[in-house]
KEKE-3310 file (N, C-alpha, C; in steps of 0.2 Angstrom, whole numbers, plus 5000, padded with zeros to 4 digits):
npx = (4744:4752:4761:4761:4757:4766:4778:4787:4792:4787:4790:4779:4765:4756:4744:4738:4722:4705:4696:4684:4689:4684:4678:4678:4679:4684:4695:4708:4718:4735:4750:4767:4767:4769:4776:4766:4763:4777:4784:4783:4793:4806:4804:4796:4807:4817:4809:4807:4820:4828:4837:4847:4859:4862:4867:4866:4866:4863:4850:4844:4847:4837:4825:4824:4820:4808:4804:4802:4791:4783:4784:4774:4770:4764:4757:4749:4736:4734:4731:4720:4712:4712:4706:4691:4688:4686:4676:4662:4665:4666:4652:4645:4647:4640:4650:4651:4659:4670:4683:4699:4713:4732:4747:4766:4776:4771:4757:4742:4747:4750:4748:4738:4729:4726:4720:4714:4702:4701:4693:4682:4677:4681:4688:4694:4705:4705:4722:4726:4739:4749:4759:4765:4774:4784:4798:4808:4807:4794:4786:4788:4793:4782:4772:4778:4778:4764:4761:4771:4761:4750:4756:4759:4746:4740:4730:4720:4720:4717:4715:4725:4728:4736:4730:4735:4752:4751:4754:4752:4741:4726:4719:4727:4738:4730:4728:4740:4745:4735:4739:4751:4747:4741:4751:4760:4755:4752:4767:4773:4766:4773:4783:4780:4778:4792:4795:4805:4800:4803:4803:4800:4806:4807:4825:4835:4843:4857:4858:4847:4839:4842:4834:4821:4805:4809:4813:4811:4796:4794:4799:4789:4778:4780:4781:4769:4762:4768:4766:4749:4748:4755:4768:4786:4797:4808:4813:4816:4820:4830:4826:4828:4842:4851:4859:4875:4889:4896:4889:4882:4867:4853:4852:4851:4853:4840:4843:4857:4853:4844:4856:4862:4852:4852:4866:4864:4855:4842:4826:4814:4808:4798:4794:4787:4783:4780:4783:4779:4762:4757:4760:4769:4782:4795:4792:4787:4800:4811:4810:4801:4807:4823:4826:4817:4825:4837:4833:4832:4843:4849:4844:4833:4815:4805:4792:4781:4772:4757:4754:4746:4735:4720:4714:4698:4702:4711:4705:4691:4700:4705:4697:4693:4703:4699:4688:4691:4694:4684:4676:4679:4685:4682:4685:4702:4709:4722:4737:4747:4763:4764:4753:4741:4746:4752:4743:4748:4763:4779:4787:4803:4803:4807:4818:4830:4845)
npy = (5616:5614:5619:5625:5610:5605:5609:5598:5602:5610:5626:5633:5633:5642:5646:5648:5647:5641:5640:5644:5650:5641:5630:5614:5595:5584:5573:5572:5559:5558:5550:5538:5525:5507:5491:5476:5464:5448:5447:5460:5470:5470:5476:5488:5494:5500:5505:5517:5520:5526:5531:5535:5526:5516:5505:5487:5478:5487:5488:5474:5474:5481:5476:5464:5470:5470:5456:5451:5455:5448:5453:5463:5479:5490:5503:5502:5498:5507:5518:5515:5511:5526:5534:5526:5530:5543:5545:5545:5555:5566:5565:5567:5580:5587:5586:5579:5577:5564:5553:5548:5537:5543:5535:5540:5529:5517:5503:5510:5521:5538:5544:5535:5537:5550:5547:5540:5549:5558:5553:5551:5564:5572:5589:5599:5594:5595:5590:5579:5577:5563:5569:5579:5589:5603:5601:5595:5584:5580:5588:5598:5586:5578:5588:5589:5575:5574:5584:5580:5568:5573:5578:5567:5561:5571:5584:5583:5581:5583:5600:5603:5604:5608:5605:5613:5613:5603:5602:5609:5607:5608:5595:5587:5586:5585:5571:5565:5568:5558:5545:5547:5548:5536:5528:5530:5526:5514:5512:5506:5513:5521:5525:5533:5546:5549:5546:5547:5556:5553:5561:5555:5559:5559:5557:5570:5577:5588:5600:5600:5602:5615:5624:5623:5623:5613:5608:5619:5617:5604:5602:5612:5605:5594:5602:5605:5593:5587:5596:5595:5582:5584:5581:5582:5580:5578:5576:5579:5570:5558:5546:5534:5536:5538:5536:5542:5539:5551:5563:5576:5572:5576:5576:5570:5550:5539:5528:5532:5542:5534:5526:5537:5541:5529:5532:5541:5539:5534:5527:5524:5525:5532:5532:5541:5543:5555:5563:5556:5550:5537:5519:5516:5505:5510:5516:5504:5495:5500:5506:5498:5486:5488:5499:5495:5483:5487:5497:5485:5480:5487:5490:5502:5506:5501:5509:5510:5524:5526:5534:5544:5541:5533:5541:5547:5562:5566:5561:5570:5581:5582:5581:5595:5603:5600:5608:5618:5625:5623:5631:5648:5657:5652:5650:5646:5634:5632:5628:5636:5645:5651:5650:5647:5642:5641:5643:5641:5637:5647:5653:5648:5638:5624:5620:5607:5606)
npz = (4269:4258:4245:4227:4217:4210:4218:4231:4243:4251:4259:4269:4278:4270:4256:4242:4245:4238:4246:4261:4277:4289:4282:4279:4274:4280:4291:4295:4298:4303:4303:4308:4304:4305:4306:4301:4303:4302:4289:4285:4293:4287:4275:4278:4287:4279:4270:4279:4282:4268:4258:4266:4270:4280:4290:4286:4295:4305:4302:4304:4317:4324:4319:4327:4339:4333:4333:4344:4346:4338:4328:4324:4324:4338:4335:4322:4326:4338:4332:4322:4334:4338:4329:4329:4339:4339:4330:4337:4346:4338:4330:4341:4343:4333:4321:4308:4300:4288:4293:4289:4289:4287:4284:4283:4283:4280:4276:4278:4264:4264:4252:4245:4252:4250:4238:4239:4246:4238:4225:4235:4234:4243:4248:4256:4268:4287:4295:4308:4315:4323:4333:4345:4347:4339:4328:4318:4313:4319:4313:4301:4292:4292:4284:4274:4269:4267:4258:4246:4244:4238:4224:4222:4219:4209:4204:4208:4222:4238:4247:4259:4277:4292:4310:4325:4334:4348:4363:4373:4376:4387:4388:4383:4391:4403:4400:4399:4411:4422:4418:4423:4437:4439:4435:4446:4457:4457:4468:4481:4495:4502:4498:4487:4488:4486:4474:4459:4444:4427:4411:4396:4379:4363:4357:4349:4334:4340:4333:4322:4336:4339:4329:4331:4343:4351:4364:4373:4373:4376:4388:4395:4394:4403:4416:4418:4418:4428:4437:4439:4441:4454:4456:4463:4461:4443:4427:4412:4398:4386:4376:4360:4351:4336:4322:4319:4330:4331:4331:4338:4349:4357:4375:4393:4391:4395:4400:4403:4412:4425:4431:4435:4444:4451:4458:4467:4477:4473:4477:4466:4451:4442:4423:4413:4394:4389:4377:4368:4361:4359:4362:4356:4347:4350:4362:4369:4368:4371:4382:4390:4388:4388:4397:4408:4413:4416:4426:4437:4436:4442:4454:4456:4460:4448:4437:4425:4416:4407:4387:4381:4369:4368:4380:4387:4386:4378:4365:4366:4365:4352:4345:4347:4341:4330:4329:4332:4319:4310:4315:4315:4327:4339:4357:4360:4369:4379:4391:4402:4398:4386:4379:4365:4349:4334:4320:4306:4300:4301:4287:4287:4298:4311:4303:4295:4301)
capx = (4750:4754:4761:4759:4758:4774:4783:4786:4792:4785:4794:4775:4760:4753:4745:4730:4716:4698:4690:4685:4696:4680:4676:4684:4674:4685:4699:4715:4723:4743:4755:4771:4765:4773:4775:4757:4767:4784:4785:4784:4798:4811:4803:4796:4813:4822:4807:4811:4827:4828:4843:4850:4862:4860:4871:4861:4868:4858:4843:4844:4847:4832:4820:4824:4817:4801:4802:4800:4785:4778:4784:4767:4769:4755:4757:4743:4732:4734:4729:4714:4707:4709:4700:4688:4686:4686:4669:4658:4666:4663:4647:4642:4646:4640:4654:4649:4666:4672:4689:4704:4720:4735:4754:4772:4778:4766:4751:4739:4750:4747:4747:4735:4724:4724:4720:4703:4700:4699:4687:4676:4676:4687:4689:4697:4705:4711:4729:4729:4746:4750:4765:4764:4778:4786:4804:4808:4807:4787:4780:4790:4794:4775:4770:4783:4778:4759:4764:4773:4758:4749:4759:4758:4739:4738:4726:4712:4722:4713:4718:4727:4728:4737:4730:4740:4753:4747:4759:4751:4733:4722:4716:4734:4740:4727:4728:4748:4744:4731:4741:4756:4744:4741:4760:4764:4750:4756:4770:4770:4763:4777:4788:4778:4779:4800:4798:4807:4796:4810:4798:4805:4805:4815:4830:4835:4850:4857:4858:4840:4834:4841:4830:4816:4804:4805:4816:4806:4789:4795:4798:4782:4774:4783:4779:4761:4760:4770:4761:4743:4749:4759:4777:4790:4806:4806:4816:4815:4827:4830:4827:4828:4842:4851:4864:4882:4889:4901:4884:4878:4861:4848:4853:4854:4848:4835:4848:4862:4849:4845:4862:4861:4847:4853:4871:4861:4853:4834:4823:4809:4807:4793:4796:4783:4785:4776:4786:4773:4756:4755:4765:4772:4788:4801:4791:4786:4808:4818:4806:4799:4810:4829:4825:4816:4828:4843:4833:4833:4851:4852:4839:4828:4809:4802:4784:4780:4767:4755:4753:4740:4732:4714:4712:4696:4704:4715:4700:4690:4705:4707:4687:4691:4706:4694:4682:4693:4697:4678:4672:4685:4682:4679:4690:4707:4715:4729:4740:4755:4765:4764:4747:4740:4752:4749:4739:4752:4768:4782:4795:4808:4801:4809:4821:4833:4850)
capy = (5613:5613:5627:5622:5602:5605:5610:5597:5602:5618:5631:5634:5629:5644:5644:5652:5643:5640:5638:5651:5647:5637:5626:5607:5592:5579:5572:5566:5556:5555:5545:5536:5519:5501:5484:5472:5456:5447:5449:5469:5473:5474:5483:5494:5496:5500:5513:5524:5523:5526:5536:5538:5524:5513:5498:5481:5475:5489:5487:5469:5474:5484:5470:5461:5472:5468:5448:5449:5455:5443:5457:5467:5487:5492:5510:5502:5497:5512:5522:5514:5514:5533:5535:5523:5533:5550:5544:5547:5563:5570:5565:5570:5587:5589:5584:5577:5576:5557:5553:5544:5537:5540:5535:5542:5523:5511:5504:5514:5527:5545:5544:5530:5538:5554:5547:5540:5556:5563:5547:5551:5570:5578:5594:5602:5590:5594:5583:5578:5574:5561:5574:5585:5596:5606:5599:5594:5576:5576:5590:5598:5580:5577:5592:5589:5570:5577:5588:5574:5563:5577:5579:5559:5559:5575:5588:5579:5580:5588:5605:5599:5610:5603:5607:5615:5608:5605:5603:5613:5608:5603:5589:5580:5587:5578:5563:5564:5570:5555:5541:5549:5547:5529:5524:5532:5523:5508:5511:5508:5521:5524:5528:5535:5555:5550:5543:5552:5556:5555:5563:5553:5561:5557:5561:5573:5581:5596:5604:5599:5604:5621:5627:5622:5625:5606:5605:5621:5612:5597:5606:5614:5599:5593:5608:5606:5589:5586:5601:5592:5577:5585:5577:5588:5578:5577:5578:5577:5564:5555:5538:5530:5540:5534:5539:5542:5544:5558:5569:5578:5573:5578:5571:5564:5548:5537:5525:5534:5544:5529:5525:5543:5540:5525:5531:5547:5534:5535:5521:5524:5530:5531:5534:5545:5545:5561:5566:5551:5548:5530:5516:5510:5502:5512:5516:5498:5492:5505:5508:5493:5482:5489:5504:5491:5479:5491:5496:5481:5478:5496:5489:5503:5503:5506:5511:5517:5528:5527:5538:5546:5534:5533:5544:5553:5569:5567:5561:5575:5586:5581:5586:5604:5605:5602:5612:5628:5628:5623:5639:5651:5662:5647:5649:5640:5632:5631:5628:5637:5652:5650:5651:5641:5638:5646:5637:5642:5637:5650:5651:5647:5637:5618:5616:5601:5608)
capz = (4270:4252:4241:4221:4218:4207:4223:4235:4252:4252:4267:4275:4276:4266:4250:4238:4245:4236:4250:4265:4284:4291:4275:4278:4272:4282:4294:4292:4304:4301:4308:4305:4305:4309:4301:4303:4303:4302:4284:4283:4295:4285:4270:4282:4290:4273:4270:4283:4281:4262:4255:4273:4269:4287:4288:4284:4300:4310:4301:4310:4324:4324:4315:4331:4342:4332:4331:4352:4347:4333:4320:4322:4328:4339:4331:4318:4328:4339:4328:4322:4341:4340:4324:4331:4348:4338:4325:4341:4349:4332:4330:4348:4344:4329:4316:4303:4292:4289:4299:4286:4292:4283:4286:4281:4280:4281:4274:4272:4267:4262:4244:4246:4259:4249:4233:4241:4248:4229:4225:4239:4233:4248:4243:4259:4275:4293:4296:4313:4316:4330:4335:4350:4347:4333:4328:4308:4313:4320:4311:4295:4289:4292:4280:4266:4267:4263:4249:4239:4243:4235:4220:4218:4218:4205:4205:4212:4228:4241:4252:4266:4282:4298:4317:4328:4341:4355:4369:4380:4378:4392:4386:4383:4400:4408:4399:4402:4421:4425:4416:4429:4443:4439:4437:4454:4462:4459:4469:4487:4498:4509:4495:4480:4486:4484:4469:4451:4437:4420:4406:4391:4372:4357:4354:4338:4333:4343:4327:4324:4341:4339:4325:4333:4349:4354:4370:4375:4372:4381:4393:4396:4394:4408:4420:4416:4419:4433:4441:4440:4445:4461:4457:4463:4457:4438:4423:4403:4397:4380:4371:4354:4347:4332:4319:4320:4339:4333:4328:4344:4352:4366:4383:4394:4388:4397:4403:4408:4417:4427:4432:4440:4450:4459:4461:4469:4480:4473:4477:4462:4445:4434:4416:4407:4389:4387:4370:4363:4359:4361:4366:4352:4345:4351:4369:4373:4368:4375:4392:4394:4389:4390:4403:4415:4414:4419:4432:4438:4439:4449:4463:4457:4458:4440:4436:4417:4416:4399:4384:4380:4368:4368:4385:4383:4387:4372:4361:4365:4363:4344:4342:4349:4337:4324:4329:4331:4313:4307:4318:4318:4331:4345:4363:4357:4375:4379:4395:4402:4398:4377:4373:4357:4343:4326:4312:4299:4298:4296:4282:4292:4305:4309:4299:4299:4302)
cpx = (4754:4757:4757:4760:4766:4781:4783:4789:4794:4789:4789:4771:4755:4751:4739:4727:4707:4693:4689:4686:4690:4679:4682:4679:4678:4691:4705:4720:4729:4747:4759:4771:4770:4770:4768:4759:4774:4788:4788:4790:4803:4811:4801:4803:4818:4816:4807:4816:4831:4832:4844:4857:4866:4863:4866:4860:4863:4851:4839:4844:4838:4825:4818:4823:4806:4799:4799:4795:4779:4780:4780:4770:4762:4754:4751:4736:4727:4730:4721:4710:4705:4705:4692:4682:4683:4678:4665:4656:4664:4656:4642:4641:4644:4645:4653:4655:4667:4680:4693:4711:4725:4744:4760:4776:4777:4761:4750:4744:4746:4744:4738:4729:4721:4719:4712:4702:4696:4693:4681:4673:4676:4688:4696:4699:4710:4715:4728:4734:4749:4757:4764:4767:4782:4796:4802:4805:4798:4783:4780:4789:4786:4770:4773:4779:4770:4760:4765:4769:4752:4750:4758:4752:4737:4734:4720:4713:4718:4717:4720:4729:4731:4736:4736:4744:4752:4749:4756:4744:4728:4721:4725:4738:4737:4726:4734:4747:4740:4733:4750:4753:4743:4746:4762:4759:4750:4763:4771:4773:4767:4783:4786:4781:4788:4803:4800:4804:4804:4804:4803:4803:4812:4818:4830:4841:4852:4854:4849:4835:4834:4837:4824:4814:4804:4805:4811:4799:4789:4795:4792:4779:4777:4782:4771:4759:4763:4766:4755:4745:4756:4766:4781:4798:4806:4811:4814:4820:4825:4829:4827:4833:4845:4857:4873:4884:4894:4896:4882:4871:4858:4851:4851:4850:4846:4840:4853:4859:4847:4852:4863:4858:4850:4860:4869:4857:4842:4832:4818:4811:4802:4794:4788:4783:4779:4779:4780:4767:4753:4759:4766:4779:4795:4800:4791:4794:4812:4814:4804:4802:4817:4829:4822:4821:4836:4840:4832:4838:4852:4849:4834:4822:4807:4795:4785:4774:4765:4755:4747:4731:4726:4710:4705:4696:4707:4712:4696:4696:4706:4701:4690:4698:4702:4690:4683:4693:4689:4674:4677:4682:4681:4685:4695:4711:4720:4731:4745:4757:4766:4759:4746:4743:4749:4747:4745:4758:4772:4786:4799:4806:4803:4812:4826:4840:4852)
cpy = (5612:5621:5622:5614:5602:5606:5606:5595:5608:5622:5633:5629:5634:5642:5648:5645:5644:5641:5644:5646:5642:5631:5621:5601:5583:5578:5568:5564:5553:5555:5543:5530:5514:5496:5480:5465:5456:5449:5457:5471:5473:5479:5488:5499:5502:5505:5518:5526:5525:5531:5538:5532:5519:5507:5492:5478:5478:5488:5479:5467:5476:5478:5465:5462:5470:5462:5448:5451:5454:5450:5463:5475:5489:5497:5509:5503:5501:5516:5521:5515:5519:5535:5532:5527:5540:5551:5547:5554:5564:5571:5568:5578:5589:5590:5580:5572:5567:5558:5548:5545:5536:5540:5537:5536:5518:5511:5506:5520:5533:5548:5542:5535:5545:5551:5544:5545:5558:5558:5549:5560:5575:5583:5599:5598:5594:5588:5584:5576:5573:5564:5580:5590:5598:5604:5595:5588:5574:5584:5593:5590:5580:5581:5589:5580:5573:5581:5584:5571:5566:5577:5572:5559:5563:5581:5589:5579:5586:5592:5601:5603:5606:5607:5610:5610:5609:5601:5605:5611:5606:5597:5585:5584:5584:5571:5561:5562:5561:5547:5541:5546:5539:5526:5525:5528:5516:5506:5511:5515:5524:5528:5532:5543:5555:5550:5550:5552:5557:5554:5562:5555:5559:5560:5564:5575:5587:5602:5604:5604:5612:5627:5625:5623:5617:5604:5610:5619:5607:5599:5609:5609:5595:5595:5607:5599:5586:5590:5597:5587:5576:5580:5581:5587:5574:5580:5576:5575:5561:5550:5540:5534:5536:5539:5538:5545:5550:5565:5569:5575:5577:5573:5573:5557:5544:5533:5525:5539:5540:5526:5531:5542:5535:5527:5536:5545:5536:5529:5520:5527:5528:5534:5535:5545:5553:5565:5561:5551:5543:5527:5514:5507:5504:5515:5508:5494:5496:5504:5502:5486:5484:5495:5499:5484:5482:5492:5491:5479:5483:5494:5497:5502:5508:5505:5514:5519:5528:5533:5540:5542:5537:5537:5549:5560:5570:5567:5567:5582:5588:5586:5594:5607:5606:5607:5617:5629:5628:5628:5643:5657:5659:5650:5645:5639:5631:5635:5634:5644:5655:5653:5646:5642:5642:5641:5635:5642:5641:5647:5644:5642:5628:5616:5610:5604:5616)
cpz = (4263:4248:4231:4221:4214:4214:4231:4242:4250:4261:4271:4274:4271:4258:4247:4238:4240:4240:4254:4272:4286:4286:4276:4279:4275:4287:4293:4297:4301:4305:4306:4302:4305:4303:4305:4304:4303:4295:4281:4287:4292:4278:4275:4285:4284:4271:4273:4282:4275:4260:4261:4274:4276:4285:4288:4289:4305:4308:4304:4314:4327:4323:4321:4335:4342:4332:4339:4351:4343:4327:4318:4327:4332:4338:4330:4321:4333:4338:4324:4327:4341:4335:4326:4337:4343:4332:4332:4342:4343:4332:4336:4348:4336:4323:4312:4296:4293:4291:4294:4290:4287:4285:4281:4279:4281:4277:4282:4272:4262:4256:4243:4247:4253:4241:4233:4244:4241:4227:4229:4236:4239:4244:4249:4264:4280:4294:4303:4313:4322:4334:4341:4351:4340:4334:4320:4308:4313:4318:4305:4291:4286:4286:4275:4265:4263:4257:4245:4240:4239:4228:4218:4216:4213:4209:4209:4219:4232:4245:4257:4273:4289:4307:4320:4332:4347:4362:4375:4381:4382:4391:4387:4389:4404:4408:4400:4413:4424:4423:4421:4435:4445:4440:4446:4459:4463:4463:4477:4491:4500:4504:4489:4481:4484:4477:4463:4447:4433:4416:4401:4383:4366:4357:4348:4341:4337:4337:4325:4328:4341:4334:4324:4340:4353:4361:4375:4378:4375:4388:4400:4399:4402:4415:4421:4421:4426:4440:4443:4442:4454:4462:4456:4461:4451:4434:4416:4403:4391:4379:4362:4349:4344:4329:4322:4327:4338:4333:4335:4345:4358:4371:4386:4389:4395:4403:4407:4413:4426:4430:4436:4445:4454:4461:4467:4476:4478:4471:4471:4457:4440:4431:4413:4402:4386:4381:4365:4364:4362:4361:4360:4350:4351:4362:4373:4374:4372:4381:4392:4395:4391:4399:4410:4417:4415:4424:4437:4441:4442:4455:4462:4454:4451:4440:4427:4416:4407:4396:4383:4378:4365:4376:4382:4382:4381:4367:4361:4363:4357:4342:4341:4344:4330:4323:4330:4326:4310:4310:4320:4322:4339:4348:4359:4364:4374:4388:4396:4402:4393:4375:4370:4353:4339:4324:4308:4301:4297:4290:4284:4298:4303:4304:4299:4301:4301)
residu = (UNK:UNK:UNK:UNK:UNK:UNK:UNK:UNK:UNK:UNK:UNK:UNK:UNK:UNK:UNK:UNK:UNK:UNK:UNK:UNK:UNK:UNK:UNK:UNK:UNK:UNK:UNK:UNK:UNK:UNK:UNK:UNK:UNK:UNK:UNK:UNK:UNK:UNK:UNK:UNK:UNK:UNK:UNK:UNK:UNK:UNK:UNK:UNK:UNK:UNK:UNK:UNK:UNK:UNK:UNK:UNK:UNK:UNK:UNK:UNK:UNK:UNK:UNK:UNK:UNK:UNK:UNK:UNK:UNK:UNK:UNK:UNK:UNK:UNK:UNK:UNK:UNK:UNK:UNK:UNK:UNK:UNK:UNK:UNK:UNK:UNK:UNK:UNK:UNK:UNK:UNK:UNK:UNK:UNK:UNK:UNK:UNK:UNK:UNK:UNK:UNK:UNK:UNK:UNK:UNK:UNK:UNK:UNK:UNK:UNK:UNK:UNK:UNK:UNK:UNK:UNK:UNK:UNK:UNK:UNK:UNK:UNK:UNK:UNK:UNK:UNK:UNK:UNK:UNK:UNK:UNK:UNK:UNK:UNK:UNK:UNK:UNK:UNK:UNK:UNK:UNK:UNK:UNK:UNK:UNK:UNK:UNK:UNK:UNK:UNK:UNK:UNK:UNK:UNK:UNK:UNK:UNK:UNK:UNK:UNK:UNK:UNK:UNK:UNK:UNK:UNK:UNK:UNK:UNK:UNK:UNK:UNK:UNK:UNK:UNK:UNK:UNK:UNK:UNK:UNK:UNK:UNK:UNK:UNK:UNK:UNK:UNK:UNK:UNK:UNK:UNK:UNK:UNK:UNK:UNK:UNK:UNK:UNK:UNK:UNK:UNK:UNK:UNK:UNK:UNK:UNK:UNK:UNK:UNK:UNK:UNK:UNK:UNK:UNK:UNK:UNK:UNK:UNK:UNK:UNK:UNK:UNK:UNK:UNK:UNK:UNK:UNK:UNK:UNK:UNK:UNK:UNK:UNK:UNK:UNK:UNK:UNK:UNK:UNK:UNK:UNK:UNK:UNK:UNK:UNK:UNK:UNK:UNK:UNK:UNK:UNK:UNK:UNK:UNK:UNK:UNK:UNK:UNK:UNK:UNK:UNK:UNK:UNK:UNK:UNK:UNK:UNK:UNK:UNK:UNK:UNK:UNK:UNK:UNK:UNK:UNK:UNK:UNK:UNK:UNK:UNK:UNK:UNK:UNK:UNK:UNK:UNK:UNK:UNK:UNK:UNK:UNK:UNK:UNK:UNK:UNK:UNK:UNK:UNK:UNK:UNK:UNK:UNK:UNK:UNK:UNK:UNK:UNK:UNK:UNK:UNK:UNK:UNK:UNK:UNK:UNK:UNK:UNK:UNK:UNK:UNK:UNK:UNK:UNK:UNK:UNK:UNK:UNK:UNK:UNK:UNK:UNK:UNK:UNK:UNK:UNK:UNK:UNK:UNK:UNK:UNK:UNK:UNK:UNK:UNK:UNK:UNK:UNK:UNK:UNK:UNK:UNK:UNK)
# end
């Protein structure tokens, strides 16, 4: 994921390695992390949004979304259970590598995480990256933030190489599919086969989306999963956007979705966030809270369906990312009508605008 340390946001992931393509001595679990208390949200807030020049006002608005829930993100703790979940699968198959967690805006972050790495005498790591599709925002960014945390730790930094994405990959189709299954099932019976799946992902920039395969991917992912879970009325739809309203984004969003549905006369809707990973900040506020409290006022039935999480489909999923790169040569699954994703990053690939 790196090119030289003096250069940091490299255009791939290539690079003149040391090592040979199976040779990696550990794991790297990367994510965007969340605030741990009342106190960190507004530093945290003001490091994400760092040289983006965000009014102080919304950065309030936002904070407040975190006090409804004592201040704590449950990204962090998320993200721990999967590391947690993911020591065993490894070891079960023969994985040996140790598993570190590291964030783009949070403790522990990158730097941090890599700089114990070198300590421990890491010499190569695979980056998980809690990101399912390719778009600047959850998987460029995610690179360039490695690189400069790279260049901060020095030379002693270790190789850093990131999995594919995996949108399409059995394992998170079935843990989407079977977390679908359950939503719809709490819905009575007489009415569940009527009900609306809305498969929710973030918003980005149109400008964004078009020089990426995001909306595509979404897409897929959507196809895939609504298939195994036999829902034949479905859409992908948006939350959590942000910025200036004169600047295009993805739509529709979540809400004026919802406002469709029941002018349309639809009695149900389960909300999927199949653009995430895990339930965190901006899934449990927008869906759980604004999204169920619109449907409300419409008189439609709402159902949200989980994230992935700690599914064990998704847990072993991770294993077999690993394990394609530490035996190259292994089967690489993949759903659909894509195929598996490239290792290597082009040039050109994801860029912001």
């Amino acid at each position: 994921m790196t090119g030289s340390l003096d250069h940091p946001k490299p255009p791939a992931d290539g690079f003149e390695t040391r090592y040979p393509d199976g040779h990696f001595d550990a794991l790297l679990v990367v994510s965007f992390g969340g605030p741990e208390g009342p106190d960190d949200v507004l530093p945290f807030l003001e490091q994400v949004t760092g040289g983006r020049d965000v009014p102080r006002e919304r950065l309030e608005e936002v904070a407040h979304h975190y006090e409804r829930f004592g201040g704590v993100s449950p990204l962090g703790a998320q993200n721990r259970a999967l590391v947690a979940e993911l020591r065993p699968e490894l070891d079960a198959h023969g994985i040996g590598v140790p598993v570190y967690l590291g964030n783009r805006h949070w403790h522990p972050f990158l730097a941090d995480t890599l700089g114990e790495m070198a300590a421990d005498g890491v010499e190569r790591a695979l980056a998980f990256v809690t990101s399912a599709y390719s778009s600047y925002a959850g998987c460029r960014l995610y690179r360039e933030a490695i690189c400069a945390a790279q260049a901060e730790v020095g030379p002693a930094a270790p190789e850093v190489l990131k999995t594919r994405v995996f949108y399409n990959h059995p394992g998170f189709v079935e843990a989407n599919a079977d977390r679908l299954r359950e939503a719809l099932a709490g819905l009575p019976a007489e009415r569940r086969a009527r009900a609306h799946v809305a498969f929710t992902a973030h918003s980005i920039p149109l400008a964004m989306a078009r020089r990426s395969r995001y909306e595509r991917q979404l897409a897929e992912t959507a196809r895939l999963v609504a298939e195994s879970a036999e829902a034949t009325d479905y859409r992908v739809v948006y939350q959590s956007r942000s910025g200036p309203p004169q600047v295009p984004w993805l739509e529709p969003d979540i809400l004026d979705h919802l406002r469709e549905l029941a002018a349309r006369g639809v009695e149900d809707v389960v909300v999927a966030p199949a653009g995430f990973v895990s339930d965190h900040m901006e899934v449990i506020y927008d869906l759980d809270v604004e999204a169920r409290e619109l449907a409300a006022e419409l008189g439609l039935g709402f159902a949200r369906a989980g994230t992935a999480g700690t599914h064990p489909a998704f847990v072993a999923m991770v294993r077999e990312l690993v394990q394609e790169r530490l035996q190259p040569g292994l089967p690489r699954r993949a759903l659909g009508r894509d195929g598996p994703f490239y290792d290597v990053c082009p040039p050109g690939c994801c860029l912001p605008s």
